[in-house]
Residue frames relative to the residue before (quaternion, step in Angstrom):
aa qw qx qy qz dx dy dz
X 1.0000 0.0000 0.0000 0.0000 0.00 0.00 0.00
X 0.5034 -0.6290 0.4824 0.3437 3.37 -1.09 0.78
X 0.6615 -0.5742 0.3650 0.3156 3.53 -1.72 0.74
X 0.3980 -0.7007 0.4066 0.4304 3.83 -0.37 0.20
X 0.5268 -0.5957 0.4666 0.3872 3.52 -1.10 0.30
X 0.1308 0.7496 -0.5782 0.2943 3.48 -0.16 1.15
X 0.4833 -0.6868 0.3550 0.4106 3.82 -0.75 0.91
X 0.5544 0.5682 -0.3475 0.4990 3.77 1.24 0.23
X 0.7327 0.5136 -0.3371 0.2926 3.71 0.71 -0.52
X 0.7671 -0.4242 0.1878 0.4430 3.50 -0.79 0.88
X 0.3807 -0.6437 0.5363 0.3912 3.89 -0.97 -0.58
X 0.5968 -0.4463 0.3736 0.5524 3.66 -0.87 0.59
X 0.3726 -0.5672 0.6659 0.3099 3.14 -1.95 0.13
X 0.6575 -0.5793 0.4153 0.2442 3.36 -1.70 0.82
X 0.5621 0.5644 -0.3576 0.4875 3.11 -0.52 1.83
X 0.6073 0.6976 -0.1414 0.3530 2.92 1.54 -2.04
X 0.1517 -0.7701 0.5022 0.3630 3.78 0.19 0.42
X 0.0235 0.6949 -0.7176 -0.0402 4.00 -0.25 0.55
X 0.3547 0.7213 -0.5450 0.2387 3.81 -0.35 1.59
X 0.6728 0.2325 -0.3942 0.5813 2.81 1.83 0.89
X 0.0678 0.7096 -0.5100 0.4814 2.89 1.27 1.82
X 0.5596 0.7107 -0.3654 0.2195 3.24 0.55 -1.45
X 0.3209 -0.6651 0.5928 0.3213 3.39 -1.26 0.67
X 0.7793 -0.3300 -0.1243 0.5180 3.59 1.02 0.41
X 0.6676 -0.4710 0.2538 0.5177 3.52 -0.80 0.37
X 0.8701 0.2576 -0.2560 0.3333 2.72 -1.36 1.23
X 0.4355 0.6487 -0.4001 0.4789 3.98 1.80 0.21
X 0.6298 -0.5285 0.5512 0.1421 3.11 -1.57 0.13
X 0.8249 0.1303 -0.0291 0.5493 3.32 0.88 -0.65
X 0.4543 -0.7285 0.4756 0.1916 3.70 -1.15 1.24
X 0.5902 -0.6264 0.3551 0.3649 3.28 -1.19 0.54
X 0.5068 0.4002 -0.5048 0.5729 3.93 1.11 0.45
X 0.6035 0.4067 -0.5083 0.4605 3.71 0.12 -0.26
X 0.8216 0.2597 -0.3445 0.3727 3.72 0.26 -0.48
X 0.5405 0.4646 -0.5428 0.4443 3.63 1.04 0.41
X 0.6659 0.5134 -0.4277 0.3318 3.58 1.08 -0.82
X 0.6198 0.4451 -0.4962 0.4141 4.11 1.47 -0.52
X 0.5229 0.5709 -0.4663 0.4280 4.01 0.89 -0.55
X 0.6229 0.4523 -0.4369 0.4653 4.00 0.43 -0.58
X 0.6574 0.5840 -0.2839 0.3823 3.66 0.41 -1.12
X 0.7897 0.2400 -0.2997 0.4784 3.34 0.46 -1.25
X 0.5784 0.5502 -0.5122 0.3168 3.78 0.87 -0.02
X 0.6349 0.6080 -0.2155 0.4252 3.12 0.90 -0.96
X 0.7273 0.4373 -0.3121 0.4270 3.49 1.11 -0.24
X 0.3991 0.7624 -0.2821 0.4242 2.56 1.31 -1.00
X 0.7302 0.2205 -0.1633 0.6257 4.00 0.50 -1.31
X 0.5114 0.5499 -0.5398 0.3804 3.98 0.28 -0.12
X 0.6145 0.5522 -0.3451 0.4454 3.42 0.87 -1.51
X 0.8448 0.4345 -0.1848 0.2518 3.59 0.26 -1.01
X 0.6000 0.4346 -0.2590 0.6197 3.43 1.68 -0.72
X 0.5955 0.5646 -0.4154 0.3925 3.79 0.96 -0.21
X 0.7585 0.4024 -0.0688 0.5080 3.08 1.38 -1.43
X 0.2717 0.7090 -0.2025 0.6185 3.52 2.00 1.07
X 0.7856 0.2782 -0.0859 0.5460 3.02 0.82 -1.47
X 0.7280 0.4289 -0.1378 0.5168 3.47 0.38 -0.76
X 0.7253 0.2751 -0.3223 0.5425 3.77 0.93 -0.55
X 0.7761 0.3855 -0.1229 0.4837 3.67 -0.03 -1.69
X 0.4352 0.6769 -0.2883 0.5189 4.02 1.44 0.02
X 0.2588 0.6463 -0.6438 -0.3177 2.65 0.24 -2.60
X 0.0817 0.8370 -0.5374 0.0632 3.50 0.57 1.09
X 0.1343 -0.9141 0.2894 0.2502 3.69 0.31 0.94
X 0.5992 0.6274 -0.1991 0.4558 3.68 1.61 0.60
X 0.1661 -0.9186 0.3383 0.1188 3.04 0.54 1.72
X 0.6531 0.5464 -0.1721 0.4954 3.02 1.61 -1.37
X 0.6540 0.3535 -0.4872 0.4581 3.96 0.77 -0.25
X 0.5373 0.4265 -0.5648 0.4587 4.24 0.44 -0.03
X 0.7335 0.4061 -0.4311 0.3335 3.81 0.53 -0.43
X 0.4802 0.4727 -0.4547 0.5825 3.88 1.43 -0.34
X 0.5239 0.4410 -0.5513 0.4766 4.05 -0.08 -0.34
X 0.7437 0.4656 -0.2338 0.4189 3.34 -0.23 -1.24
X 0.6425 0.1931 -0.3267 0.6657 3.82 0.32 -0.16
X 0.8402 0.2104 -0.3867 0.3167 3.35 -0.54 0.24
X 0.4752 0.4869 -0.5365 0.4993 3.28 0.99 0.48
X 0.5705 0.5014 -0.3312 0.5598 4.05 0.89 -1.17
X 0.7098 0.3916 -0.4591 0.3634 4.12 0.14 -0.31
X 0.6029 0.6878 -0.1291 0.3831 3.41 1.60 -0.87
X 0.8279 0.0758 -0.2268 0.5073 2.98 1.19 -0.58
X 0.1807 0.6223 -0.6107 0.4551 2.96 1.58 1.22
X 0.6316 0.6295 -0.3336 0.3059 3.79 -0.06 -1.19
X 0.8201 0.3568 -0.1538 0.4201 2.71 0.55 -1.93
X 0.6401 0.5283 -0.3621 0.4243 3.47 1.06 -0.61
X 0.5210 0.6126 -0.3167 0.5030 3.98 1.38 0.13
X 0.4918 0.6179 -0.3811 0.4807 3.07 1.14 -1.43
X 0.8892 0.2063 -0.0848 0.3996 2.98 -0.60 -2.02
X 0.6489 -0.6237 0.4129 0.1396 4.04 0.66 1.18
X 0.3232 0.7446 -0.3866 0.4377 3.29 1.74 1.20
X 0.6467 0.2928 0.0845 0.6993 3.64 1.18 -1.40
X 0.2660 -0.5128 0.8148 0.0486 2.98 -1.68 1.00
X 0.2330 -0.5983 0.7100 0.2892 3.30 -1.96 -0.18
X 0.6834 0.4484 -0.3468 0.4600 3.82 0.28 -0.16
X 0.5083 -0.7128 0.4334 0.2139 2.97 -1.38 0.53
X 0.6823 0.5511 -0.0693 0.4753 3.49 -0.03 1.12
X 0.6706 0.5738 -0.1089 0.4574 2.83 1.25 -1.47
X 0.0493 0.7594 -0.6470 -0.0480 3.84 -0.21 0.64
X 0.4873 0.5739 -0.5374 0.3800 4.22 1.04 0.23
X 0.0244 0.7345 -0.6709 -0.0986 3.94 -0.38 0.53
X 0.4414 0.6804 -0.5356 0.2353 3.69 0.65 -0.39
X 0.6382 0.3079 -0.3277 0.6249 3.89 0.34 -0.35
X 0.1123 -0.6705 0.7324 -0.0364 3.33 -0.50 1.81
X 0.7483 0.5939 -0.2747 0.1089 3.14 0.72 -0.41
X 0.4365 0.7090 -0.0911 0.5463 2.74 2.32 -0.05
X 0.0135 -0.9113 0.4097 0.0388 3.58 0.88 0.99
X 0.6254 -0.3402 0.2405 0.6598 3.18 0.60 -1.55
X 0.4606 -0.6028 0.4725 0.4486 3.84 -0.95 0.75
X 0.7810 -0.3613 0.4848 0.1567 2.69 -1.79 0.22
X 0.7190 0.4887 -0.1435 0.4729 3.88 1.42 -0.87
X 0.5215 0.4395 -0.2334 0.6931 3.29 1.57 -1.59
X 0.6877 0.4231 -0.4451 0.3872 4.15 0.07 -0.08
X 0.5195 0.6786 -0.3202 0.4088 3.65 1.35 0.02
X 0.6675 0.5768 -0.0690 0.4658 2.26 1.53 -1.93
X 0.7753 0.4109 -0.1967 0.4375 3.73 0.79 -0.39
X 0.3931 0.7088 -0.4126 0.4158 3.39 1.67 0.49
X 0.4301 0.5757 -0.4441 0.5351 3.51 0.81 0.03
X 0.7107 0.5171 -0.1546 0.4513 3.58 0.04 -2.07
X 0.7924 0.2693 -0.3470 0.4234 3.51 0.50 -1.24
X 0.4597 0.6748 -0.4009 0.4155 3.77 0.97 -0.71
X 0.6800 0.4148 -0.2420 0.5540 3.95 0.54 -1.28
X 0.5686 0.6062 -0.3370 0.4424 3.85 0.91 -0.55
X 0.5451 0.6861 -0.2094 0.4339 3.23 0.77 -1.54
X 0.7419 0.4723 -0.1161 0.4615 2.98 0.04 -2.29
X 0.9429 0.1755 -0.1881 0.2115 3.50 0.70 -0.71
X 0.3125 0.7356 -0.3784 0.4669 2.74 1.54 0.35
X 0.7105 0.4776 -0.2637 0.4444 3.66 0.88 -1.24
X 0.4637 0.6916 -0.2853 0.4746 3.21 1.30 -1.18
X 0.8267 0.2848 -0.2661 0.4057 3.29 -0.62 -1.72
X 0.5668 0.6764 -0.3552 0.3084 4.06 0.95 -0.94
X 0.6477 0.4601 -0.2495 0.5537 2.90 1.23 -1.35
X 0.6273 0.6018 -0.4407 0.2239 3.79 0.25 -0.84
X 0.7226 0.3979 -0.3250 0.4625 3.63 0.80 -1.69
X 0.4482 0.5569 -0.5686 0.4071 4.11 0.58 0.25
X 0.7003 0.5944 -0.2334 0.3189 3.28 0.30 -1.47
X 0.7608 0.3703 0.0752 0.5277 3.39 1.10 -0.95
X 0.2518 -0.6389 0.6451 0.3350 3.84 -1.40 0.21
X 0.7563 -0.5158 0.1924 0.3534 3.43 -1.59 0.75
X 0.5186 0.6734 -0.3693 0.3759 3.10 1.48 -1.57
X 0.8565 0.1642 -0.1458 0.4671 3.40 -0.34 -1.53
X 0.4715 0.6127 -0.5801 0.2564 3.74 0.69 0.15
X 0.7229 0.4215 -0.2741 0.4739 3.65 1.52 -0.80
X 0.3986 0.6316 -0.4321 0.5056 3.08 1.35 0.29
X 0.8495 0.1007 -0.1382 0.4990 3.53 -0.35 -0.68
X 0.5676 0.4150 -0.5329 0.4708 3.98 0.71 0.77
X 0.2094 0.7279 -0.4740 0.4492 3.80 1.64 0.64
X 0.5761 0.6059 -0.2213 0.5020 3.71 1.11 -1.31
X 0.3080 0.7278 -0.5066 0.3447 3.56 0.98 -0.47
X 0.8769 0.4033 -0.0392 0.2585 2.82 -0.63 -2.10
X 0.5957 0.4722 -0.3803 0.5268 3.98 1.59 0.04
X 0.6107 0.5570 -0.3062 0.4722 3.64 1.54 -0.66
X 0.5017 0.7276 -0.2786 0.3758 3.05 1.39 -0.90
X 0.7455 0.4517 -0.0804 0.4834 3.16 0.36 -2.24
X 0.6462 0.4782 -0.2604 0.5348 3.73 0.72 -0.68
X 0.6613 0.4862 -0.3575 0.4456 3.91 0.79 -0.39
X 0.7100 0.5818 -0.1483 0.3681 2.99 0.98 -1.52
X 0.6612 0.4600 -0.3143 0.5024 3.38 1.08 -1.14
X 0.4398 0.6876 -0.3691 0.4443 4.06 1.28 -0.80
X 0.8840 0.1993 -0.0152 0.4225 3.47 0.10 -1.76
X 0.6892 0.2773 -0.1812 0.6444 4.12 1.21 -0.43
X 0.6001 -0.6413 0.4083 0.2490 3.58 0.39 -0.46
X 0.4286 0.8871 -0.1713 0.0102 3.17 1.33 -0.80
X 0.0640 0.9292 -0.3441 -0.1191 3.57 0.62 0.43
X 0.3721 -0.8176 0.4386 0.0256 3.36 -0.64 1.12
X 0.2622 -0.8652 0.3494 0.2462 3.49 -0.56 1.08
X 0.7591 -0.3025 0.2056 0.5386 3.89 -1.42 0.24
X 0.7287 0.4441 -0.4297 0.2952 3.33 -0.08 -0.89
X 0.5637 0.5487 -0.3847 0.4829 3.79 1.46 -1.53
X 0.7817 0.3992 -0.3743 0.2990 3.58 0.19 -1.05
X 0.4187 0.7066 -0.4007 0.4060 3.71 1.25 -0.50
X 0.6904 0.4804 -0.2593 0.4747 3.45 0.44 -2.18
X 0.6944 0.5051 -0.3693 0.3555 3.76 0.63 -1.07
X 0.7128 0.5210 -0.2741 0.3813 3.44 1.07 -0.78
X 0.5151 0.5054 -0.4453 0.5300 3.32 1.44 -0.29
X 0.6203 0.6822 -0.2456 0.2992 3.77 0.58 -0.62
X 0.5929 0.3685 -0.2324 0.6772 3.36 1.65 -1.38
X 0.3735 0.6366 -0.4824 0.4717 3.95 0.86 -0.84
X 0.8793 0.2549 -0.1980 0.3502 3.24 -0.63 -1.38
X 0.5671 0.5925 -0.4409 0.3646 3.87 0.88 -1.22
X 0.7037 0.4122 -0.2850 0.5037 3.91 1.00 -1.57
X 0.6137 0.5745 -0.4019 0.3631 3.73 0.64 -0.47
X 0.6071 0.5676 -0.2194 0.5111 3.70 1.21 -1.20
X 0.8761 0.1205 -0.1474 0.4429 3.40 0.43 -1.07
X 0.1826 0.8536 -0.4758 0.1079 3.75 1.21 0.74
X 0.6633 0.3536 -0.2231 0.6206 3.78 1.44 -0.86
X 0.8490 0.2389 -0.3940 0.2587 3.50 0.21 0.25
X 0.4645 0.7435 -0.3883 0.2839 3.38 1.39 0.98
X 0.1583 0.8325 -0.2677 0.4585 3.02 1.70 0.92
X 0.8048 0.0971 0.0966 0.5776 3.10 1.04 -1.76
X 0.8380 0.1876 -0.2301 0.4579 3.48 -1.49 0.98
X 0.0306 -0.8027 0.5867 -0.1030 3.14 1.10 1.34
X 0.6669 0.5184 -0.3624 0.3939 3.93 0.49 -0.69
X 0.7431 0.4362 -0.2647 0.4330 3.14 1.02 -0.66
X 0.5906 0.5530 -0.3251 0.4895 3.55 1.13 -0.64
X 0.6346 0.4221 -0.2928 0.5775 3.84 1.44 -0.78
X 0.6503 0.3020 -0.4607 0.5230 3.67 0.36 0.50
X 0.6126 0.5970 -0.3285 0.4005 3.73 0.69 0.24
X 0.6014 0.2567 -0.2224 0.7232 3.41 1.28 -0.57
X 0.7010 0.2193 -0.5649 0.3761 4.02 0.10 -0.05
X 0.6327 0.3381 -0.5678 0.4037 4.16 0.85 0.44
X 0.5689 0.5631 -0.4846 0.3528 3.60 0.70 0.39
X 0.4814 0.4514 -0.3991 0.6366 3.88 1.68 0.13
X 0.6253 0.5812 -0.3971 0.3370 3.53 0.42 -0.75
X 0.7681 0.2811 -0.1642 0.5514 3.24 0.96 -1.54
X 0.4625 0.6056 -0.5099 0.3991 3.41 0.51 0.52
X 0.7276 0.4511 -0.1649 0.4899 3.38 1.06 -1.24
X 0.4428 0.6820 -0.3034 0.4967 3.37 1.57 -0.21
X 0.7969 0.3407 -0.1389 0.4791 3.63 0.81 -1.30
X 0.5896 0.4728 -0.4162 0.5056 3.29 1.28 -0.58
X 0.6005 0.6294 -0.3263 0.3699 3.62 0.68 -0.66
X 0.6555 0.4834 -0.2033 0.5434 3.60 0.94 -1.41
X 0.5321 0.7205 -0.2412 0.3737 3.65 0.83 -0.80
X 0.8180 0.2448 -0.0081 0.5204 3.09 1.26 -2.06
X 0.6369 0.4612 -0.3551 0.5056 3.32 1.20 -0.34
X 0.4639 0.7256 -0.4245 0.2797 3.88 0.86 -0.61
X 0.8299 0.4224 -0.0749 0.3568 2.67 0.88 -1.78
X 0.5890 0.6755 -0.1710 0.4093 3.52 1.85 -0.73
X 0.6732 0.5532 -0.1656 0.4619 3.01 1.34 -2.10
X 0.6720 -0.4846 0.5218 0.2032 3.75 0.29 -0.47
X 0.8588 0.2866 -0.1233 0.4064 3.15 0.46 -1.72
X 0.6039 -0.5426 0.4673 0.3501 3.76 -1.14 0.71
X 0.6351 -0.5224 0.2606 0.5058 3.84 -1.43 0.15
X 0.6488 0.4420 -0.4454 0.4306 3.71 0.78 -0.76
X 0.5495 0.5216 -0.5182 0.3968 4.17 0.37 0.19
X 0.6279 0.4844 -0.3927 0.4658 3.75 0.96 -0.82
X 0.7481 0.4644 -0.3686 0.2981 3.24 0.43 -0.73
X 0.3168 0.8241 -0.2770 0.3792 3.09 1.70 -0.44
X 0.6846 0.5328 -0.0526 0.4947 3.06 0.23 -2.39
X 0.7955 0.4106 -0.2888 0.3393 3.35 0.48 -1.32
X 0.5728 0.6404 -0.2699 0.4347 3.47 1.42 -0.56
X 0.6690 0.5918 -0.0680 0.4445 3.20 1.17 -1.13
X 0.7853 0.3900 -0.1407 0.4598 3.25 1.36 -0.61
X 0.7945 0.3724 -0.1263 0.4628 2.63 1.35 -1.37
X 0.3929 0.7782 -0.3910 0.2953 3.44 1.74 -0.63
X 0.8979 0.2833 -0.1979 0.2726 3.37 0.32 -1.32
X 0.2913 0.8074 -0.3498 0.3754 3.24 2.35 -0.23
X 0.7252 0.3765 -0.1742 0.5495 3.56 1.00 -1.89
X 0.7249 0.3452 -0.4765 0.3584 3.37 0.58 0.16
X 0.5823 0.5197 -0.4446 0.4395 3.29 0.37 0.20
X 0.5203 0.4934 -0.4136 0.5611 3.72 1.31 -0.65
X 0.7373 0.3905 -0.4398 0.3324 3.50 0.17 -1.31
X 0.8346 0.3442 -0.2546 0.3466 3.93 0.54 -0.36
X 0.5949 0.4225 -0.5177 0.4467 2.92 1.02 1.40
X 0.4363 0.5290 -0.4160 0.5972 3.13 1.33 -0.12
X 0.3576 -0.7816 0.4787 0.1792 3.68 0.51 -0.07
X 0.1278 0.7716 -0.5087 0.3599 3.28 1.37 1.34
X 0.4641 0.5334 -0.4825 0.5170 3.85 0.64 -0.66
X 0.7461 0.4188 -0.3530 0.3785 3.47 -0.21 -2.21
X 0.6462 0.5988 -0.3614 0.3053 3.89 0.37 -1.23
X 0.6985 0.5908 -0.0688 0.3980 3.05 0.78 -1.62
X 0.5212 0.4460 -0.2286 0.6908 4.06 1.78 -0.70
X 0.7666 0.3969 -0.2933 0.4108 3.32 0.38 -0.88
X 0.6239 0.5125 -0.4958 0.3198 3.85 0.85 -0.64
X 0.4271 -0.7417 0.4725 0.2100 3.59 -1.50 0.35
X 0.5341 0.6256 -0.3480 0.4497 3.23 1.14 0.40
X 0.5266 0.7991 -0.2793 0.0782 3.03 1.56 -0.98
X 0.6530 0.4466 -0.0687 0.6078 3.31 1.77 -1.01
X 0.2412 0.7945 -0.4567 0.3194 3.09 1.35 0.04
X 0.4494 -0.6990 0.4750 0.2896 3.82 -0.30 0.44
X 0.7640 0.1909 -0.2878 0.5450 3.66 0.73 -0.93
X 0.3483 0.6025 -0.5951 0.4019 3.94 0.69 0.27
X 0.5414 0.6585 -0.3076 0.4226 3.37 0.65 -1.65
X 0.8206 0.2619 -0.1826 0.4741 3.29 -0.67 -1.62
X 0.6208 0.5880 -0.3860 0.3462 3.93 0.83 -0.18
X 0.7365 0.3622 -0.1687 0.5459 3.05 1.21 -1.13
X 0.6171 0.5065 -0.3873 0.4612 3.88 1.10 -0.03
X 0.3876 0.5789 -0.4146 0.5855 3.92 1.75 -0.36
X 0.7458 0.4010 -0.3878 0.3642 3.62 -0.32 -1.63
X 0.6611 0.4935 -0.4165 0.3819 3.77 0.38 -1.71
X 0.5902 0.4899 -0.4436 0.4635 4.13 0.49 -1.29
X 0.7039 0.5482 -0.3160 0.3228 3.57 0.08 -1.48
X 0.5526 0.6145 -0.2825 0.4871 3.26 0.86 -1.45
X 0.7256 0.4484 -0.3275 0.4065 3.90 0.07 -1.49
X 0.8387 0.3428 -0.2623 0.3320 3.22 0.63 -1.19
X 0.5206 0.5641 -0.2927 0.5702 3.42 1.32 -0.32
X 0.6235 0.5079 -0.3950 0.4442 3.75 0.69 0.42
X 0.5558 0.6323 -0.1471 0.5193 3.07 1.79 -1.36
X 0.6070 0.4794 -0.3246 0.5444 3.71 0.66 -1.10
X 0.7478 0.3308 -0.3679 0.4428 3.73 -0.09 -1.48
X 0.6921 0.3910 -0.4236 0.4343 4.23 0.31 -0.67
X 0.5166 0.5116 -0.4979 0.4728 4.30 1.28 0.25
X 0.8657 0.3422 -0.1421 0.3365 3.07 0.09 -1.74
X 0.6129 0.2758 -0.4277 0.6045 3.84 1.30 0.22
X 0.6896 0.3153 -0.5770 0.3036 3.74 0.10 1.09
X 0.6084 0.4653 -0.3868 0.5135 3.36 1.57 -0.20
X 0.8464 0.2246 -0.2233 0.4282 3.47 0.53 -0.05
X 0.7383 -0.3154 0.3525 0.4809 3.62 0.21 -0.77
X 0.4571 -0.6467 0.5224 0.3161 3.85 -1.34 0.48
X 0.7343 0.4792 -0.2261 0.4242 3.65 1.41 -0.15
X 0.3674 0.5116 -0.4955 0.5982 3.62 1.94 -0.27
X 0.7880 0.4339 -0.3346 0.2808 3.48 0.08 -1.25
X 0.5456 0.5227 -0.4276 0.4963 3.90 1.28 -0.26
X 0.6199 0.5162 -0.4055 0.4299 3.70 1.05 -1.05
X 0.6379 0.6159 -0.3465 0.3061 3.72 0.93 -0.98
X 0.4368 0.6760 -0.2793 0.5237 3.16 1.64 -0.86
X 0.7850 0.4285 -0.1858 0.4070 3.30 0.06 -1.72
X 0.6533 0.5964 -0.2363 0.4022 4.07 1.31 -0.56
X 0.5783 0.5960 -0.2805 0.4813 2.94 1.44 -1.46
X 0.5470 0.4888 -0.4677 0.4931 4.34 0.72 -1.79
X 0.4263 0.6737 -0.5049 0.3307 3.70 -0.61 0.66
X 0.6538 0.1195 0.0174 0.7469 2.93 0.88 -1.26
X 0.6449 0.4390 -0.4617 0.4221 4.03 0.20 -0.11
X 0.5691 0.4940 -0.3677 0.5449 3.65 1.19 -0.60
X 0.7653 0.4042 -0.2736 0.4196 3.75 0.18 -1.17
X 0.6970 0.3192 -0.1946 0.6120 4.04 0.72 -0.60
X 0.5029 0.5855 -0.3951 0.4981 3.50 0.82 0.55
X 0.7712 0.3651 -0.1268 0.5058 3.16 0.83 -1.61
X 0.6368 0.4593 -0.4440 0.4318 3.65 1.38 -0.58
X 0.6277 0.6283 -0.2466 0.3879 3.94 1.00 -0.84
X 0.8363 0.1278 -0.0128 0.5330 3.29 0.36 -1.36
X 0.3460 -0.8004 0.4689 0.1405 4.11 1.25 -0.50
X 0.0653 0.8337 -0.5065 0.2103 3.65 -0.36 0.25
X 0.8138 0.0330 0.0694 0.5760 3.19 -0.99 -1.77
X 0.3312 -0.6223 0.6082 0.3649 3.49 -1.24 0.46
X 0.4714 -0.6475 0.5359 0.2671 3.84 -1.18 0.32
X 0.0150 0.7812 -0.6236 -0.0235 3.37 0.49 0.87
X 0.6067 -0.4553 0.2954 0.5807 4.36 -1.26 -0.71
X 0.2452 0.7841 -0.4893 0.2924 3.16 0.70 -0.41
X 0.8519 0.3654 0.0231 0.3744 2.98 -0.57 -2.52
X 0.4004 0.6382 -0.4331 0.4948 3.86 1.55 -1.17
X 0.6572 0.6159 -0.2938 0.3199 3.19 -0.18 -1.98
X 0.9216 0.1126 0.0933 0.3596 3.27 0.07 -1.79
X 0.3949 0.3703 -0.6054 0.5835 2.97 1.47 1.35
X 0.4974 0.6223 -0.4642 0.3871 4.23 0.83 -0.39
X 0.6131 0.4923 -0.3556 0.5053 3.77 1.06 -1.61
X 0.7230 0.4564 -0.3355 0.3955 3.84 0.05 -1.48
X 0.6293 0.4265 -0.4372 0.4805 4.18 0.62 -0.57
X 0.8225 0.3651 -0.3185 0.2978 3.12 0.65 -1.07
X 0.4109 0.6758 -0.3699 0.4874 3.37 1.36 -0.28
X 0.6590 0.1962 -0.3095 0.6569 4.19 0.30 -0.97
X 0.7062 0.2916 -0.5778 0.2871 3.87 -0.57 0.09
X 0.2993 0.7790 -0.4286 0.3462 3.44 1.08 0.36
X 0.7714 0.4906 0.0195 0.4048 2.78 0.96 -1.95
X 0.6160 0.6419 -0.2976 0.3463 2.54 0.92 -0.94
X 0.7036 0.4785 -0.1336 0.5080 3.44 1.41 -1.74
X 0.4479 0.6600 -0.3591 0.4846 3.25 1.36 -0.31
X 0.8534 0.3364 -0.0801 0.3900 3.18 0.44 -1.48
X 0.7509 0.3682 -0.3734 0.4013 3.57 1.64 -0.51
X 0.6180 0.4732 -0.3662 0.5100 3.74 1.60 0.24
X 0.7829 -0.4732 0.1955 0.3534 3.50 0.71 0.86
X 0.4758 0.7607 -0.3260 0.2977 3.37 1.23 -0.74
């Protein structure tokens, strides 16, 4: 029997007519592709904040051991969810009985690209929301979605019509318009923001092309990625001498640290899941725009929690262009255009 539709179950396989999928006749985009971009941006939405918790309102001083938690919590309850014959890892596949069958040994080759571009970003983005306040961090990770379109077309081909490229331009429009008076300051921090906004570009273009190659469904990539990249960051994290830091901080047991850093790892799992749904059911650029929809609420509960940039008009303005710029897209993208 086929898998139920459930925000966990595989995506159709290629072929599958899903045209009464539609979010109505005649859209662009099925009605799992738009629950899978509504999971993503919710989920981030709280990732952004319990990350930027730890590391700010913490002063946790270890970016790279909250990102080894996080993969290895996400590989864990991958496992365990195999174990107990809950999750497949292929796409398609509704036999879980061979638990014992994770992922060959070849298709794990095959995802070394995917997990490498992971890596890169994961560390990246961790390092970014330090570097920055929230406001203008979602401000200028808005830029995403031009790296994005420029990767993607490089490595899949992808060509995008006038209207998509328009909506995008209202987006970069607004990102430089928002942060025009504070690019002055935290020049380090604004250069680790655009080099994790290339990162995560190459991330989506990457998932995009391997997804579709590898065989394996979104909970197998994440797999792979765990598997590879897990022990890489540990070995980084203990020479960089993150372990030693990390024993030594005093918060560490700290009851609400705890419940901070056990939110982020959960968040983290699911929010990994969404971005490997909604950039194979839809695109590596819906999913950058989702990003860009979600800073709404990450900009507004950002600024009420942690404060920062004042909102002078300026920044209004050019957080007004960037919303209105992804709801462009959005309509662009859900009436065919």
């Amino acid at each position: 029997m086929r898998n139920p539709v459930l925000p966990v179950s595989d995506p159709p396989l290629a072929g599958e007519n899903d045209t009464d999928d539609r979010l109505f006749k005649g859209s662009a985009m099925t009605k799992r592709g738009a629950y899978a971009a509504l999971s993503y941006m919710s989920c981030a939405v709280m990732l952004v904040l319990f990350n930027k918790a730890a590391l700010s309102s913490y002063d946790f001083p270890c970016v790279n051991i909250i990102t080894l938690f996080q993969m290895v919590s996400s590989t864990l309850f991958l496992y365990t969810l195999r174990r107990k014959k809950v999750i497949s890892f292929t796409a398609g596949d509704s036999d879980n009985n061979n638990v014992s069958a994770f992922v060959p040994l070849k298709t794990l080759f095959h995802t070394l690209p995917l997990s490498v571009a992971y890596l890169l970003y994961m560390l990246v983005t961790m390092a970014s929301v330090r570097g920055v306040n929230v406001p203008m961090y979602t401000t200028l990770r808005r830029t995403t979605v031009a790296f994005t379109m420029v990767i993607e077309y490089m490595l899949t081909g992808q060509r995008y019509t006038r209207s998509i490229i328009g909506s995008v331009g209202v987006i970069l429009f607004g990102a430089f318009f928002a942060g025009a008076r504070d690019l002055s300051f935290e020049f380090y921090g604004y250069a680790v923001v655009f080099l994790a906004n290339i990162t995560t570009a190459v991330y989506l273009a990457t998932i995009s092309r391997t997804g579709k190659s590898s065989g394996l469904n979104s909970f197998g990539l994440m797999w792979c990625n765990g598997i590879i990249c897990g022990p890489i960051l540990m070995i980084w994290t203990y020479v960089c001498g993150d372990l030693e830091r990390t024993i030594n901080f005093p918060h560490l047991f700290s009851p609400g640290f705890m419940v901070v850093l056990l939110c982020s790892c959960v968040l983290a799992f699911f929010l990994n899941y969404c971005i490997f749904l909604n950039t194979t059911l839809n695109s590596a650029v819906t999913q950058t725009i989702c990003g860009n929809m979600k800073d709404v609420f990450t900009v507004g509960l950002g600024w009420m929690f942690f404060g920062g940039l004042p909102f002078d008009l300026m920044n209004v303005i050019g957080q007004l262009f960037g919303f209105f710029g992804s709801g462009l897209y959005a309509y662009y993208k859900i009436i065919g255009r």
